[in-house]
N, C-alpha and C positions, 0 to 999 in steps of 0.2 A: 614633518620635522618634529624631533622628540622634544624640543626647547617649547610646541605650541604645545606641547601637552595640559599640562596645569592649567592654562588659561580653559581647556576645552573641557578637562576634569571639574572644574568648578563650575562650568555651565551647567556639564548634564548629571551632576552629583546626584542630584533630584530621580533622575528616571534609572538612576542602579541603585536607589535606595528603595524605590519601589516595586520593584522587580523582586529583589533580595526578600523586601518585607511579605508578601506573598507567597513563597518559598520556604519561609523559616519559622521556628517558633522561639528560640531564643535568642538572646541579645550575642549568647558565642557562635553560634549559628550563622547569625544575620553578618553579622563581623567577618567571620570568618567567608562566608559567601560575598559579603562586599570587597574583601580582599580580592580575592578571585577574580571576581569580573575585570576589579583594576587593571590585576596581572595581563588578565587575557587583550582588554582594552589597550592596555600598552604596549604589549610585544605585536598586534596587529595595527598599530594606528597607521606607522606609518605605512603600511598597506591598503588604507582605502583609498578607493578608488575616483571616489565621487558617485558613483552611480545609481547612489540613492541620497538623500537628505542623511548628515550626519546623526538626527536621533534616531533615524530607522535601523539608522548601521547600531546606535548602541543598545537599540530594544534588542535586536538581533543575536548582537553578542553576548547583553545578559540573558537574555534567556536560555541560549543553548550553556553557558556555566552553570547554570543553578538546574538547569533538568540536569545536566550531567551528575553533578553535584550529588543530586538527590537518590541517580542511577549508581552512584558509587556509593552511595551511604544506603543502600535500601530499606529507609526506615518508614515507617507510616508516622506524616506530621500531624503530630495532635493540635489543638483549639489553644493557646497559652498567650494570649494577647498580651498579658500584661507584662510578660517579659520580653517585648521587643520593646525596642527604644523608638519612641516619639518622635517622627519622622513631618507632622503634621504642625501647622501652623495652631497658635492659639485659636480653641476655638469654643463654644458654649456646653456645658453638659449635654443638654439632650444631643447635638452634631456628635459629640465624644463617643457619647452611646451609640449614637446609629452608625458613626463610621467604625467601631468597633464590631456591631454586629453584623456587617458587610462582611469586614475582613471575616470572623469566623465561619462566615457560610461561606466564602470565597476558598476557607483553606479546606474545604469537604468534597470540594469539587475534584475532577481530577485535573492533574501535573497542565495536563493541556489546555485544557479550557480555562484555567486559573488564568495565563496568560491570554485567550480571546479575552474574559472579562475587563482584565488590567485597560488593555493597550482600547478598551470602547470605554472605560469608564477617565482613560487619557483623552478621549474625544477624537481618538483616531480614526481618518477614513478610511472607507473600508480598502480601498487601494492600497494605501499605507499599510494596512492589517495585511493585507494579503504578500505585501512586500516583507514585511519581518517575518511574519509566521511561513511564508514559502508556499501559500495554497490559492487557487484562482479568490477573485474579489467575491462570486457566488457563491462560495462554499461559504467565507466568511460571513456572509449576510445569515446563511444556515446557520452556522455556529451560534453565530451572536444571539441568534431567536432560541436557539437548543438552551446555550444556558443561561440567556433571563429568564428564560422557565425556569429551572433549575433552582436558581437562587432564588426566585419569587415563592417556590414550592417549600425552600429549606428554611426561608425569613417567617413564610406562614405562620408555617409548624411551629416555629421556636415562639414565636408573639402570639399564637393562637388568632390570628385574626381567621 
């Protein structure tokens, strides 16, 4: 029912902001891809079905907007952290920095594995991962090892360790 909407937009505001923020490098960007999702989120709500946990259904949904998104905009997203809008709770310098320096090795990754990182760094099981992303639970388990390599190899480089 479209009257439950708001009540459920307010819960999972959180998991289309972060979806978006992974996706984007500006705050019109991010905005405008937050838009989107809503849209999509709302003209399907009342189509689900049940047959998954409702946040699976809205990792789901954002993510096939903001690939698309990206597929219609064909641009290469550059590293511009500081013009997304603060999405993160108050938190200490050094956390700032390092969750800063996450996201820009995050956005170097490709389109796809950008989302395996998210939805493991959400603490999702691999079930779960395999239910949003569409691929058995093994391949996720792959995935997940391919790119914490990946972003261990790109965190290295950039901090010289």
């Amino acid at each position: 029912m479209k009257s439950d909407f708001q009540p459920f937009l307010e819960e999972h505001h959180r998991i289309i902001a972060k979806v978006c923020r992974i996706y984007t490098d500006t705050a019109e960007d991010f905005n405008d891809y937050y838009q989107e999702c809503v849209i999509q989120l709302w003209r399907s709500f009342d189509s689900f079905r049940g047959a998954s946990k409702l946040s699976t259904w809205v990792y789901r949904v954002c993510l096939n907007v903001c690939l698309s998104q990206l597929r219609n905009k064909k641009k290469v997203v550059s590293v511009a952290r500081e013009q997304l809008p603060d999405i993160a709770e108050e938190k200490d310098v050094v956390e700032e920095e390092q969750l800063s320096m996450l996201y820009k090795a995050i956005k170097l990754l490709k389109e796809s594995d950008r989302a395996v990182i998210l939805l493991y760094l959400e603490e999702k099981s691999y079930k779960e991962m395999a239910e949003i992303l569409g691929i058995t639970v093994t391949n996720v388990g792959a995935k997940v090892n391919r790119v914490k390599n990946q972003l261990k190899k790109i965190i290295d480089g950039r901090t010289g360790y």
